[in-house]
N, C-alpha and C positions, 0 to 999 in steps of 0.2 A: 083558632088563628095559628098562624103557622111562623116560624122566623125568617125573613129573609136571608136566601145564600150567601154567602161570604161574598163577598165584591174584591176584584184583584183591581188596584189603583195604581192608578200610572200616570203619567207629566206627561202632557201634548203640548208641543209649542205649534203656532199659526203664525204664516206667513211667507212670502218667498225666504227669508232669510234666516229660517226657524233651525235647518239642521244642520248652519254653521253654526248660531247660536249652543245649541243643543251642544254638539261637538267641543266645542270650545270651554263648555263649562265641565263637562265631562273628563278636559285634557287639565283644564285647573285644578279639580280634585284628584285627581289620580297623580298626579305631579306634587303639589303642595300638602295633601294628608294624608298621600298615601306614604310620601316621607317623614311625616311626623310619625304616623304609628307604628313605622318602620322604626325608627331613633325611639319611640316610648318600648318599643317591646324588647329591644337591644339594648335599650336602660337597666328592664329588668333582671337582664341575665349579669349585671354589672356585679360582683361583690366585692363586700367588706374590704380583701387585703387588696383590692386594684386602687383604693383609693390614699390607703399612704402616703404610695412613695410620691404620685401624681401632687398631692399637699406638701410634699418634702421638698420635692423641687421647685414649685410657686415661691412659698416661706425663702430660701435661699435665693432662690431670683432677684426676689424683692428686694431682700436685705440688701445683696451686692448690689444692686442699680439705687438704694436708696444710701446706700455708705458710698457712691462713685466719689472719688476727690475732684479737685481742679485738676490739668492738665490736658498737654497735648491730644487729641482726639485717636491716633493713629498708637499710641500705646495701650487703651481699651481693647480695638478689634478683637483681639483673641479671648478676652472675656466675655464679651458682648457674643462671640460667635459657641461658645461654650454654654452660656445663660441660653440661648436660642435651640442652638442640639438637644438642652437638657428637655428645654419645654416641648419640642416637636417630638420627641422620641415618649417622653411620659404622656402626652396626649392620642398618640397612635396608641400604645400601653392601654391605658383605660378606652379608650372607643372598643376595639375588638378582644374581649378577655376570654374568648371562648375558643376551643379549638381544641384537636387532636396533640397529641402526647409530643408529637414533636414539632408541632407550631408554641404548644404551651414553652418550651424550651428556650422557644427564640423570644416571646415575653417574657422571661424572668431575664434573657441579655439582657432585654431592651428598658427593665426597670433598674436595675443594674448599672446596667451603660447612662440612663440618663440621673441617680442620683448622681454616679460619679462624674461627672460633668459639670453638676448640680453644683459639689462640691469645690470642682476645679476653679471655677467661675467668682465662687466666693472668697475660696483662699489668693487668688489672682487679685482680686480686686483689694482684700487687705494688703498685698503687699504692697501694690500700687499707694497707696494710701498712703503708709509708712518708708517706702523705696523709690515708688514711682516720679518722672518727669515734674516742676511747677513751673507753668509758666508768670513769671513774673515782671515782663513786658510793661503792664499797666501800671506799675510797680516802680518805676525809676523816673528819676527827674535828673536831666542832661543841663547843665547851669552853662546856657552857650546858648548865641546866635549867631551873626556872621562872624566867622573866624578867619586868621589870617597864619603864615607861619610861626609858628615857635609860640601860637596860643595856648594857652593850659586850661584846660574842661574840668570839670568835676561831676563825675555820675553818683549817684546815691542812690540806691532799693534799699524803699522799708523792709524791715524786718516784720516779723521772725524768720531766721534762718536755717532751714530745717532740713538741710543736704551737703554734703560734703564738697559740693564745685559748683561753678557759676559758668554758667555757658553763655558768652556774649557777642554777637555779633552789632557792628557798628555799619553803618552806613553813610557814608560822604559823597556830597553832590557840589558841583558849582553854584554858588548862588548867585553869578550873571553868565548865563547859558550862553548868550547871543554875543558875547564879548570875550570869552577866556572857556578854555578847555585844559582845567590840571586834573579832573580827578584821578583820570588814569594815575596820574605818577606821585600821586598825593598820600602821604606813607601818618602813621601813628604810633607812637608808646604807652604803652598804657599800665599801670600797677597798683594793687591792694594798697592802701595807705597803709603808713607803719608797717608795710611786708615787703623787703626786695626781694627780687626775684619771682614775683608773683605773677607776672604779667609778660609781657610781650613788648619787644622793640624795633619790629618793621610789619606792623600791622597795616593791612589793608582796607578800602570799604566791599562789604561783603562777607570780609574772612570772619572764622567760627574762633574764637580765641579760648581755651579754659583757664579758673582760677582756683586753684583748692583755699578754699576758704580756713581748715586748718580751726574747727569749733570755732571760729568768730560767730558771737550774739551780737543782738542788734541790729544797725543799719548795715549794709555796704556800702564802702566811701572806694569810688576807682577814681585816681588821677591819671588823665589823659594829657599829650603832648601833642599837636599836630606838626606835621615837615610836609611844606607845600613849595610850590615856586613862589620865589616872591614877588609882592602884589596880588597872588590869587587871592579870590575872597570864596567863602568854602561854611558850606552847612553840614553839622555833622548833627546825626539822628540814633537813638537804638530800633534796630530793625527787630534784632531779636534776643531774649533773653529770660534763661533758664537753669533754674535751680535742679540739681539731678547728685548722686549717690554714683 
């Protein structure tokens, strides 16, 4: 008895539609595993020190976006865009660690550049933390509804007070629109309790007023005066209001 030949085995598809079929499975493989064992074999050339600094700048990301404080959004940006550089510069870094003497060169910047980034992002965000903007908006209670000339307000934010000025914007509207128009010429005084001179005496609605708080603990207590025409009747609001260094 003798062995049968070796047999060479191959895939037939049948059908009119066999060698789109065919094609098409063939474009799936070479497209989806042919980039996998591309990305497994380019894994293996990865070592030891590319992985670091790659974990150094994660670890610091974290931390800075998990210690963010409250505040204004737009005093962030530049940490948030520093935490971002870090991790897109450390991720090119570890993908391609392979290369001639003077590409290797531009990966040791580019590990380099993104701790110190790394870095930047986390010391930024501690001072934010301790320095940075609070909004305290949520924070105040306005003892007033319709008000008339020579009314007296009293605003209050809870404490803690944890920055050296208070940054307050007030806003006043008409409260009957369709009858009277004073806001324009509708003026306010407004000052730290127990503090002259703290404050302001031809305030506007709208306008940005600051108050140096001067170590005051505790609550803030602001007495407010309104000057209206009189007869107007007049709603006054905090638009905005912030604690800042």
């Amino acid at each position: 008895m003798s062995a049968d030949p070796p047999r060479h085995h191959s895939t037939k598809t049948l059908g009119d539609n066999s060698p789109a079929i065919g094609f098409v499975s063939k474009l799936f493989l070479s497209v989806f595993v042919g980039d996998v064992v591309e990305f497994a074999a380019r894994a293996k050339r990865w070592g030891g020190w590319n992985w670091p600094p790659f974990l150094l700048v994660v670890l610091l990301g974290s931390y800075a976006l998990i210690s963010a404080p409250d505040g204004p959004l737009r005093q962030f940006v530049w940490v948030y865009l520093a935490i971002a550089g870090s991790v897109c510069l450390a991720l090119a870094r570890l993908a391609y660690p392979g290369g001639e003497r003077q590409a290797r060169r531009w990966r040791v910047l580019m590990s380099a550049a993104a701790v110190m980034l790394a870095v930047a992002g986390t010391v930024g965000m501690d001072h934010l933390a301790d320095h940075g903007e609070i909004d305290v908006t949520g924070r105040t209670r306005l003892t007033a509804g319709t008000v008339t000339d020579g009314s007296e307000l009293r605003l209050l934010i809870d404490g803690p007070v944890d920055r050296a000025w208070l940054r307050l914007t007030l806003g006043i509207r008409d409260a009957a629109r369709s009858s009277q128009f004073c806001a324009p010429e509708t003026r306010y005084s407004a000052q730290l309790r127990d503090q002259a001179g703290t404050g302001v005496d031809d305030g506007r609605s709208g306008q940005t007023v600051d108050f140096p708080l001067g170590g005051l603990e505790g609550r803030i207590d602001v007495r407010i005066t309104l000057r209206t025409d009189e007869g107007c009747l007049m709603n006054v609001f905090v638009a905005d209001a912030v604690l800042h260094d």
